[in-house]
N, C-alpha and C positions, 0 to 999 in steps of 0.2 A: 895904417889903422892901429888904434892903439887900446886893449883889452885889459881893461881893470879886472883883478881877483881878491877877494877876500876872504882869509879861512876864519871857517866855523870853529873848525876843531883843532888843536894844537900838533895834529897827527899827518894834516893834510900837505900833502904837496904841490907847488904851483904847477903848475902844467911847466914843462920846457921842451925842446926837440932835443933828445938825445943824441943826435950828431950832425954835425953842420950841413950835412947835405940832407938833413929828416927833412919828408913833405909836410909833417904834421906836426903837433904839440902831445905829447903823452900826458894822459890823466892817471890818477892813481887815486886804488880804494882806499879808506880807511878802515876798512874791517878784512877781516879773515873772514871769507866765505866755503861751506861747502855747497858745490850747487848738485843736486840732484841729477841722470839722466833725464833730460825731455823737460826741465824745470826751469823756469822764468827767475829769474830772482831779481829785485832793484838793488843794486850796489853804491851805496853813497863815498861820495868823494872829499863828505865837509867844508865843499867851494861853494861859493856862488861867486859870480861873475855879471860885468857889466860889458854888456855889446853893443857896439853904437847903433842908432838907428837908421837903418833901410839893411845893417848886416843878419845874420844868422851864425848861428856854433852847429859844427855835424860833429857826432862821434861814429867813428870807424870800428870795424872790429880788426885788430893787427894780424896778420897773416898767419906770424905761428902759432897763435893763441887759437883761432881758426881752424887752423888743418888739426889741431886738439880737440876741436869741438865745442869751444867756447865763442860765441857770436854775440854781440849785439844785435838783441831779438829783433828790435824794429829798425832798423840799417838802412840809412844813416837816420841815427837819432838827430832829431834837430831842435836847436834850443834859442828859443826867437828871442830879438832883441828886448821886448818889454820882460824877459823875465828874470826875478829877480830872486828866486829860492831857490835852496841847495840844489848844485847837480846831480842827478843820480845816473845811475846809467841802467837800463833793462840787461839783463848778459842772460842768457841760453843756453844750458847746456845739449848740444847735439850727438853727443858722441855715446856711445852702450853702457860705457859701466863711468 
């Protein structure tokens, strides 16, 4: 299967697996966020992307970002094949301060 990307923004990075045995593909923001305790924020990526049809895209929240207390509020975000505007990501902050 084969996942077309196109950046928005000249900041944006392609997704890649950071090392050969990665399960996944890493996303990255384009902005510097502070996120609030207990606060939602949508995170833009400056991608969009084309996934073939009968597929889907999930984003994960990574582990150590996690036991930090940053989550992907709705886990696993999922991003159907018809869509074709920028990614963003929902992140969460869980943690007190």
């Amino acid at each position: 299967m084969k996942v077309r990307f196109k950046r928005l923004d000249f900041a944006a990075t392609i997704p890649h697996k950071a090392t050969p045995g990665a399960a996944a593909y890493d996303l990255y923001s384009i902005e510097n966020a502070y996120i609030p305790p207990g606060v939602t924020l949508l995170v833009c990526t400056g991608l969009v992307m084309e996934i073939p049809e009968g597929w889907k895209g999930e984003i994960y929240s990574r582990s150590g970002l996690a036991s930090q207390g940053l989550v992907v509020a709705n886990s696993p975000g999922k991003i159907d094949a018809d869509y074709r505007g920028e990614i963003k990501v929902a992140l969460l902050n869980t943690a007190r301060e």
